[in-house]
VOLO-987661 format. One record per residue (C-alpha): residue in three letters; residue number from 1; x negated, y negated, z negated. Coordinates in steps of 0.25 Angstrom, whole numbers, plus 5000, padded with zeros to 4 digits. Layout:
<dolos>
<aa ALA, i NUM, east X, north Y, up Z>
...
</dolos>
This chain:
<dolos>
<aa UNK, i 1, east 5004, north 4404, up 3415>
<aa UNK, i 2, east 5015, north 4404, up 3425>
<aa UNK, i 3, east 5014, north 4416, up 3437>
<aa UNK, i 4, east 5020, north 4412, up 3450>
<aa UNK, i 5, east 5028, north 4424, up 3453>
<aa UNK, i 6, east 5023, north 4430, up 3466>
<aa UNK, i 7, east 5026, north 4445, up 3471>
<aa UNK, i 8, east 5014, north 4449, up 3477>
<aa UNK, i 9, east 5021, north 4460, up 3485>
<aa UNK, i 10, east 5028, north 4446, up 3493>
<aa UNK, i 11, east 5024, north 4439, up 3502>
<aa UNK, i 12, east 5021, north 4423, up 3500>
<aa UNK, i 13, east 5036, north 4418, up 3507>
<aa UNK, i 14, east 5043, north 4428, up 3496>
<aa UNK, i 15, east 5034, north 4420, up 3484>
<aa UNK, i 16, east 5044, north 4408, up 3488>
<aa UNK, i 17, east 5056, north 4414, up 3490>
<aa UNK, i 18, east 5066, north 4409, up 3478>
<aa UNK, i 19, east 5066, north 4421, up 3468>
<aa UNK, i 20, east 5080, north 4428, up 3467>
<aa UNK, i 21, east 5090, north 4422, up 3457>
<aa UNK, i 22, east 4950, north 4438, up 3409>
<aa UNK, i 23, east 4938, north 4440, up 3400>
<aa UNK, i 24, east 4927, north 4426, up 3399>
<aa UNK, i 25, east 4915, north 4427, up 3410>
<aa UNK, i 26, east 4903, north 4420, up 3414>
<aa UNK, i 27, east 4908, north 4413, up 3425>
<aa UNK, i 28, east 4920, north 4409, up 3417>
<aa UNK, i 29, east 4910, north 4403, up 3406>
<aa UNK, i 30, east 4901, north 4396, up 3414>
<aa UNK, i 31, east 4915, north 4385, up 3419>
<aa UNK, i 32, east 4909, north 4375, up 3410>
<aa UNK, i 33, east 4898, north 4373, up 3418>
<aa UNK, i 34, east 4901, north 4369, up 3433>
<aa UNK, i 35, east 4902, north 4378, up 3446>
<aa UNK, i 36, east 4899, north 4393, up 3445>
<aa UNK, i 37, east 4889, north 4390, up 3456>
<aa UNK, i 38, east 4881, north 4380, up 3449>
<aa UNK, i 39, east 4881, north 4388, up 3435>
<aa UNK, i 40, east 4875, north 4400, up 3445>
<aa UNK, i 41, east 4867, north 4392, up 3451>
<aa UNK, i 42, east 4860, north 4387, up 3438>
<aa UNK, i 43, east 4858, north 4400, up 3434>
<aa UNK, i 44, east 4853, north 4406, up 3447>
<aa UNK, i 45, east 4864, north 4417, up 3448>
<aa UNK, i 46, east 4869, north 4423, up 3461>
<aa UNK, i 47, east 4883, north 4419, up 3464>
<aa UNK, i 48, east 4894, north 4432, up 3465>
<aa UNK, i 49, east 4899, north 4435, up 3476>
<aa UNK, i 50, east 4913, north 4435, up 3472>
<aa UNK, i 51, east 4918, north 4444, up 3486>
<aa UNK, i 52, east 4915, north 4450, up 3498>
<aa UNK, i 53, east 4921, north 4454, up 3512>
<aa UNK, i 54, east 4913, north 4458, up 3522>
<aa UNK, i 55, east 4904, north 4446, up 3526>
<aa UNK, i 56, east 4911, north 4438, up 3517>
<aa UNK, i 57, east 4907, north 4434, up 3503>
<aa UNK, i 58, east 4916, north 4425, up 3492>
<aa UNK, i 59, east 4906, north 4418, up 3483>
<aa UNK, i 60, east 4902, north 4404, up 3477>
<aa UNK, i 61, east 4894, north 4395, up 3482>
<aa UNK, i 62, east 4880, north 4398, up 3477>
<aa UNK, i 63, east 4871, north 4386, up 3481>
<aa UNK, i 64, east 4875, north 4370, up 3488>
<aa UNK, i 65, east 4872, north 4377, up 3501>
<aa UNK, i 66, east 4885, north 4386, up 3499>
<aa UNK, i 67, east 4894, north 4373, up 3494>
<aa UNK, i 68, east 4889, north 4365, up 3506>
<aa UNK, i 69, east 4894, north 4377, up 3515>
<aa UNK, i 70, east 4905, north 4377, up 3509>
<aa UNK, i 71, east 4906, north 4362, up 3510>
<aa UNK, i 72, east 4903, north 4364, up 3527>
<aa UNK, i 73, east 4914, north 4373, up 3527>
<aa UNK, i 74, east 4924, north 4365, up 3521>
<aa UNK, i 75, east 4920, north 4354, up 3529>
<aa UNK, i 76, east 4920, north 4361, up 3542>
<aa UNK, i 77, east 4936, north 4367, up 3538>
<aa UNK, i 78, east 4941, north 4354, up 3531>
<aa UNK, i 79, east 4936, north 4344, up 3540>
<aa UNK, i 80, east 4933, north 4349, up 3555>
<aa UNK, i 81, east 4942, north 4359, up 3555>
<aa UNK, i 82, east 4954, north 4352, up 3547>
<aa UNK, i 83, east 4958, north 4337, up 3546>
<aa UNK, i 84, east 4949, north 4332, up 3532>
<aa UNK, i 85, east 4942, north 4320, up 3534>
<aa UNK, i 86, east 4930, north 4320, up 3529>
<aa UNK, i 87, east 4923, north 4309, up 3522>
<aa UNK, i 88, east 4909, north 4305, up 3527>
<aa UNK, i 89, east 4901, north 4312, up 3516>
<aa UNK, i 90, east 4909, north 4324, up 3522>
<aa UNK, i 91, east 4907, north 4320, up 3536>
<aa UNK, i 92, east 4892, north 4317, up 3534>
<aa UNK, i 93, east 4888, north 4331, up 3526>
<aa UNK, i 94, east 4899, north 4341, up 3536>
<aa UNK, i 95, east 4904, north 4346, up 3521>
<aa UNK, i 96, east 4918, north 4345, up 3513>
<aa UNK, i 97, east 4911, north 4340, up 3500>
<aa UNK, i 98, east 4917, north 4333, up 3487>
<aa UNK, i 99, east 4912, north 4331, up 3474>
<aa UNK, i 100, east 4920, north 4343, up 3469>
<aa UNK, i 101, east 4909, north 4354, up 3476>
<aa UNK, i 102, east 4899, north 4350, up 3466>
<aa UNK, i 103, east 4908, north 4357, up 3454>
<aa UNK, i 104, east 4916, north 4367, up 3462>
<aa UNK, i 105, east 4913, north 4382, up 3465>
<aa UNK, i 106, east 4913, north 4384, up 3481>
<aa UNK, i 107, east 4919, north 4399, up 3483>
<aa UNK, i 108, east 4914, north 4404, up 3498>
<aa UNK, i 109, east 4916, north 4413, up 3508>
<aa UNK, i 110, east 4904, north 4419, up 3515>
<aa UNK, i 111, east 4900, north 4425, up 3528>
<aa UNK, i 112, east 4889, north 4433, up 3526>
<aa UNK, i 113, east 4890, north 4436, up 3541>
<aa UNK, i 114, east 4890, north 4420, up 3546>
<aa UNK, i 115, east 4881, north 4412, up 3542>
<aa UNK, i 116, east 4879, north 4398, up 3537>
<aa UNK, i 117, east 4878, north 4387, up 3551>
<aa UNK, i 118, east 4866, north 4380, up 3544>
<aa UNK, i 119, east 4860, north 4392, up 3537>
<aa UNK, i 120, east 4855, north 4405, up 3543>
<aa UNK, i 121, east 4854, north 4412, up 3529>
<aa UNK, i 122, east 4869, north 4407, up 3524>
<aa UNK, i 123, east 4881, north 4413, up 3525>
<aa UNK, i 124, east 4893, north 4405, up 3531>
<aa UNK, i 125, east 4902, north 4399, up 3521>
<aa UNK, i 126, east 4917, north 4404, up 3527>
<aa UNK, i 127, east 4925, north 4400, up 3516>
<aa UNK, i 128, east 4926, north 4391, up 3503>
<aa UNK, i 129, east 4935, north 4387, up 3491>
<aa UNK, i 130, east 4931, north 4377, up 3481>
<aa UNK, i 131, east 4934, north 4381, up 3466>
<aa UNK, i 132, east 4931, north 4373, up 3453>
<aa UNK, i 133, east 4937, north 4377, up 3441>
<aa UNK, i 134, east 4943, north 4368, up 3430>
<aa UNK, i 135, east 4930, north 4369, up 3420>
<aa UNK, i 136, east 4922, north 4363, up 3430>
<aa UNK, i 137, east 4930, north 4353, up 3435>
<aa UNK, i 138, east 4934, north 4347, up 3423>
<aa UNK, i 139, east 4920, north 4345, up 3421>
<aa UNK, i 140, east 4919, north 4338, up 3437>
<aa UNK, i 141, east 4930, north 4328, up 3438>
<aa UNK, i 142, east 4942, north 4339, up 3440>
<aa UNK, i 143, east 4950, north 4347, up 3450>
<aa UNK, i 144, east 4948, north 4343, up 3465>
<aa UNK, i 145, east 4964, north 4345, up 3465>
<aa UNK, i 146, east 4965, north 4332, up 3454>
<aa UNK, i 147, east 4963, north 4323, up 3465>
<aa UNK, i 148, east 4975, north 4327, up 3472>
<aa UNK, i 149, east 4985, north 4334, up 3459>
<aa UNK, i 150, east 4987, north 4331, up 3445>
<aa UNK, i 151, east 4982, north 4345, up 3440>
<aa UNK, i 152, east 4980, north 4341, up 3429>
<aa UNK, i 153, east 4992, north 4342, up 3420>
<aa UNK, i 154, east 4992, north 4357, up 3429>
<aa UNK, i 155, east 4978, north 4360, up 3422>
<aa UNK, i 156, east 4982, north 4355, up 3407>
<aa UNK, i 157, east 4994, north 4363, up 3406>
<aa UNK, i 158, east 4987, north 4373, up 3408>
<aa UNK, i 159, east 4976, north 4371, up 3400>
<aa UNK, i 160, east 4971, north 4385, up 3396>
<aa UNK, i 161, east 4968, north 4389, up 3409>
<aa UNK, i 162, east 4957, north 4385, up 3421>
<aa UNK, i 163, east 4961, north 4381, up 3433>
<aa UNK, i 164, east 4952, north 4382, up 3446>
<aa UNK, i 165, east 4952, north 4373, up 3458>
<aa UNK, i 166, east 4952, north 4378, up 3472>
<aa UNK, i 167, east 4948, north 4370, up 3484>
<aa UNK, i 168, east 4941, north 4367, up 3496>
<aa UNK, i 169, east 4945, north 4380, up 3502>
<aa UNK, i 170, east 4942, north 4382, up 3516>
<aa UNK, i 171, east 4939, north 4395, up 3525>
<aa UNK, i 172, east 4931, north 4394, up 3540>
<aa UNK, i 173, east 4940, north 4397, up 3549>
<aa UNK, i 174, east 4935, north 4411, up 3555>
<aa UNK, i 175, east 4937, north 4415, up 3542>
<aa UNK, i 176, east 4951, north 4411, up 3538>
<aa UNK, i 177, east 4956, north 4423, up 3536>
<aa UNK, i 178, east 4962, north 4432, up 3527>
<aa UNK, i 179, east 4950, north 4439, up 3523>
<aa UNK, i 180, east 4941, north 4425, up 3521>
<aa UNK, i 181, east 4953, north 4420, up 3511>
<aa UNK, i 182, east 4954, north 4432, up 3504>
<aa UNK, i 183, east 4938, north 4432, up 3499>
<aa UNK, i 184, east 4939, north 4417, up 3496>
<aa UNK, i 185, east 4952, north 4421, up 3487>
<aa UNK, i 186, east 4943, north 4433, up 3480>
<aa UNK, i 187, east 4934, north 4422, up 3476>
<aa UNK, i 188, east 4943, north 4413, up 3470>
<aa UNK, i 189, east 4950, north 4425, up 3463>
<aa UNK, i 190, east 4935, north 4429, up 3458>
<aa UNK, i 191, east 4932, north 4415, up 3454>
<aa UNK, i 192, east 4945, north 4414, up 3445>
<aa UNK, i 193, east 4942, north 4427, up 3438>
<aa UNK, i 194, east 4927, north 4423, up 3437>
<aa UNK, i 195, east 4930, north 4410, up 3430>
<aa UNK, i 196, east 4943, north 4414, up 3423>
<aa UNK, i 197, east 4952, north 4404, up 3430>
<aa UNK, i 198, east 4966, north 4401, up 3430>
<aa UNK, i 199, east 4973, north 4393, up 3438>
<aa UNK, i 200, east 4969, north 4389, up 3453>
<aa UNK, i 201, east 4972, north 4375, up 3459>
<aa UNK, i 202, east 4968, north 4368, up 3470>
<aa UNK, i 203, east 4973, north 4359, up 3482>
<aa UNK, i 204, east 4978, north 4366, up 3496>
<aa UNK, i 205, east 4980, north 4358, up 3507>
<aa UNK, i 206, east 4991, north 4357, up 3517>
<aa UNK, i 207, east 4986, north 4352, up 3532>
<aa UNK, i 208, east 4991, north 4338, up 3535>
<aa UNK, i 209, east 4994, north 4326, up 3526>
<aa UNK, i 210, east 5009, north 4323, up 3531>
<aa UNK, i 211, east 5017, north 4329, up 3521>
<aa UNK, i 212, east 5028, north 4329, up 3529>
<aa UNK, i 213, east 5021, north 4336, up 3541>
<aa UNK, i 214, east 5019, north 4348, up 3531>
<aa UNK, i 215, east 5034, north 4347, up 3523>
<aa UNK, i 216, east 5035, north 4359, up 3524>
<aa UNK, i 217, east 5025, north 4366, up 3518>
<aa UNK, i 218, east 5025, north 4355, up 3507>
<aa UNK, i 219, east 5039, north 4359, up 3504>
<aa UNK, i 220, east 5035, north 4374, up 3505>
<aa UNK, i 221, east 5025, north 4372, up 3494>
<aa UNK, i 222, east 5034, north 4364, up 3485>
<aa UNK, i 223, east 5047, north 4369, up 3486>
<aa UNK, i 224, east 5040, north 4385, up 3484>
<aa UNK, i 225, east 5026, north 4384, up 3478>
<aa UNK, i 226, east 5027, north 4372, up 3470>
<aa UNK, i 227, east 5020, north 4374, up 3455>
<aa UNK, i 228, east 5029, north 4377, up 3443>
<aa UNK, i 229, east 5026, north 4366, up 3433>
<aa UNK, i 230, east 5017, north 4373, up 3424>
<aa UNK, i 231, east 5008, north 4372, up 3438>
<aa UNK, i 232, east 5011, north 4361, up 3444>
<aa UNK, i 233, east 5002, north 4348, up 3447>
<aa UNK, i 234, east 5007, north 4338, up 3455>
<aa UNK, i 235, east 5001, north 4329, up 3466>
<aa UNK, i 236, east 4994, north 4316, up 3461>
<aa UNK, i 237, east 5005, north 4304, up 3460>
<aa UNK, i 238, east 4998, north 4295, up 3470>
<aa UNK, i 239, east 4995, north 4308, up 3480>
<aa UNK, i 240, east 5009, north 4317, up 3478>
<aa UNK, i 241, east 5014, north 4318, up 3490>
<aa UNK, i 242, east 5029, north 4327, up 3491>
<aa UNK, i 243, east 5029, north 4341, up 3493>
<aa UNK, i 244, east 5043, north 4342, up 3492>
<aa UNK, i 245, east 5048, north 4338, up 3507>
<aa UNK, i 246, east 5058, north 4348, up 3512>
<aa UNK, i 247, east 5068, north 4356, up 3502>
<aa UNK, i 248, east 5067, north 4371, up 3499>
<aa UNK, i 249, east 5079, north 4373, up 3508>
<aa UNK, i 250, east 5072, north 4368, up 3520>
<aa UNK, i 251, east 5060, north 4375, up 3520>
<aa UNK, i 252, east 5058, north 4388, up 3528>
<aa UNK, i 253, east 5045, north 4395, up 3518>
<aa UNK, i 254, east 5042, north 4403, up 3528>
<aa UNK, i 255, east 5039, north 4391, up 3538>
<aa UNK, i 256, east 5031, north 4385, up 3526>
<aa UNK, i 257, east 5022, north 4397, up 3522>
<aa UNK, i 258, east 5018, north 4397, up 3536>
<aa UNK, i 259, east 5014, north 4383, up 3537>
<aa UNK, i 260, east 5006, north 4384, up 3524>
<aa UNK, i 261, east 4990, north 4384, up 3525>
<aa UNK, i 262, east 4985, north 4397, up 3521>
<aa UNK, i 263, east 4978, north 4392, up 3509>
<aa UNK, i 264, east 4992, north 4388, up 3504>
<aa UNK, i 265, east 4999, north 4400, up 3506>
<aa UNK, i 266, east 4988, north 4409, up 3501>
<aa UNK, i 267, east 4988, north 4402, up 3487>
<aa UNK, i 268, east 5002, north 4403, up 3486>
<aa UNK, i 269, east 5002, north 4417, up 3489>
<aa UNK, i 270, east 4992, north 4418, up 3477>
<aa UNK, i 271, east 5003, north 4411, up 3468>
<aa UNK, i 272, east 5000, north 4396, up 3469>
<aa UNK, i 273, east 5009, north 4385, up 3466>
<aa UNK, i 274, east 5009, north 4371, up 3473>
<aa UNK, i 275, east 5008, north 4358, up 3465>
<aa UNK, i 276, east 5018, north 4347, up 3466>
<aa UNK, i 277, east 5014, north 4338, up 3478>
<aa UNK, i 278, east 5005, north 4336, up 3488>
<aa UNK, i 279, east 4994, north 4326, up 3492>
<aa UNK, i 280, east 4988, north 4324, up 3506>
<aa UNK, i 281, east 4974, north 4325, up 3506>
<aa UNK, i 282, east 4970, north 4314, up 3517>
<aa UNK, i 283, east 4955, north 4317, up 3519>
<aa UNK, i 284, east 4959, north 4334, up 3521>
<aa UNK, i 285, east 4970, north 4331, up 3529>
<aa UNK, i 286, east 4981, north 4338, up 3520>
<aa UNK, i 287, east 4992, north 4338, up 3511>
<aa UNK, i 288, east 4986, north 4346, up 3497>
<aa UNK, i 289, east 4995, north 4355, up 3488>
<aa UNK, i 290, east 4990, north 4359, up 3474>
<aa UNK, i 291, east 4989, north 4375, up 3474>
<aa UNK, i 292, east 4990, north 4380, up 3459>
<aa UNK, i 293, east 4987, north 4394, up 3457>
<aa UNK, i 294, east 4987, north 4402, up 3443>
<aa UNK, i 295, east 4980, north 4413, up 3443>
<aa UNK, i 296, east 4992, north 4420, up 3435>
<aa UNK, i 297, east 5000, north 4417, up 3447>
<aa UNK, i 298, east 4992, north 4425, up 3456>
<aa UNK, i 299, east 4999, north 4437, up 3460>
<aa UNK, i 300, east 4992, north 4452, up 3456>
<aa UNK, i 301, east 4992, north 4455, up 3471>
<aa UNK, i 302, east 4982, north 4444, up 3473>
<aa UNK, i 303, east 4974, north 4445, up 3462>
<aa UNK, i 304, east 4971, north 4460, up 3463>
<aa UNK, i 305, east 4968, north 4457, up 3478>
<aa UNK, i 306, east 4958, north 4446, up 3476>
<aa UNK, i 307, east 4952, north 4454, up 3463>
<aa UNK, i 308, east 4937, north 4458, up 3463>
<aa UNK, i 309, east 4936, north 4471, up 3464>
<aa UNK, i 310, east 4943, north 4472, up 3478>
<aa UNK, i 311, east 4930, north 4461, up 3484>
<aa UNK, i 312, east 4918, north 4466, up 3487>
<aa UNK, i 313, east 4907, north 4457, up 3482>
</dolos>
């Protein structure tokens, strides 16, 4: 597999400077039947925690009460406090909901110390990511990302390995912090071990659907994070829209880093590469990028961080 070189004693900037001239588990065997959640719930087993800090807890969804929290939170950060449209199902329910929620695992963020507006007894979602691994898409239609990219060269050259979809990823906004993102990012890194997973993909999204509003960054991403060929997937014909809008020359990175979205910046600190081409995304209001992000190209720094002993549960 190819392993994006990344210092972890650098800083992000200094990642695009030019260079100078497991063991089988359980949960791993259990992909061929759907959602982690659902397998547990059949079989009436708690859920993990996967981390804690402080009032804070990183887990899965256990029940359709969670998911529909989950679904009010990104609801209340995708359509109230961003620019999304929502249809009138969405309108109607006050919940970001798609056929995709049936099928997917809903990693959360918990407050312990908040709790739920329309339940005394809950805790208060404060944070989730979407995640649905290739097993069970494959069996549901495929990747939420296929709408937008043709992954699916990506995937079939490299065919021995399992590749996981992140999504939806929102944070209430008290809570976006350094601390919140950090326990979301334990969860995922447990979830990949857990289910002995290879390679993370998913859509990120720049605010805005002018491309040429956000040249720059756009630029940015091609010219110094775009996907060697071995991982790249391009934009669907009939939605590609040019990433390619200033030369290399023009563009100060410093400038572009700072006018990234956190999101953005933090998988490309982790090693992530971008895909070729764009697509506005009319209904969320934004311009998506393809984030691809091998789990051998994440740096030891980040992987002994993130690593389970150092969370307790």
């Amino acid at each position: 597999m190819a392993r994006a070189t990344f210092n972890p004693s650098r800083s992000l900037l200094d990642r695009f400077r030019p260079a100078p001239a497991g063991r089988p588990n359980l949960l791993s065997a259990l992909q061929a039947y759907g959602g982690l959640q659902a397998w547990m719930a059949r079989s009436h087993l708690p859920m993990p925690s996967l981390g804690r800090l402080g009032s804070l807890e990183v887990r899965l969804a256990q029940t359709a009460q969670e998911v529909r929290q989950a679904q009010k939170l990104r609801y209340r950060v995708f359509y109230r406090e961003g620019s999304a449209i929502p249809n009138p199902a969405r309108l109607l329910a006050r919940r970001d909901i798609d056929s995709y929620d049936a099928h997917c695992d809903h990693l959360l963020v918990l407050d312990h110390d908040a709790q739920d507006s329309q339940a005394a007894n809950r805790p208060a979602v404060v944070g989730t990511y979407r995640l649905l691994r290739q097993s069970v898409a494959e069996d549901h239609g495929g990747f939420y990302s296929a709408g937008e990219f043709d992954i699916g060269a990506l995937i079939a050259r490299h065919a021995n390995l399992q590749f996981l979809e992140l999504g939806r990823s929102c944070v209430l906004a008290p809570y976006r912090n350094k601390r919140t993102v950090e326990l979301l990012w334990h969860g995922i890194w447990s979830y990949v071990l857990q289910s002995r997973l290879d390679v993370m993909i998913g859509c990120a999204s720049l605010d805005g659907t002018e491309p040429k509003q956000i040249a720059l960054s756009l630029s940015f991403l091609h010219h110094y994070a775009r996907a060697p060929e071995p991982w790249r997937a391009r934009a669907l014909p009939e939605r590609y829209i040019e990433m390619n809008r200033m030369s290399k020359e023009a563009i100060d990175p410093k400038a572009a880093l700072r006018g990234l979205p956190p999101l953005i910046k933090g998988y490309l600190r982790l090693g992530a590469y971008i895909g070729d081409g764009a697509v506005i995304d009319h209904e969320f209001g934004t311009t998506d990028v393809l984030i691809v992000l091998p789990v051998s190209a994440i740096s030891e720094r980040y992987i002994e961080h993130f690593d389970l002993s150092r969370w307790a549960a």
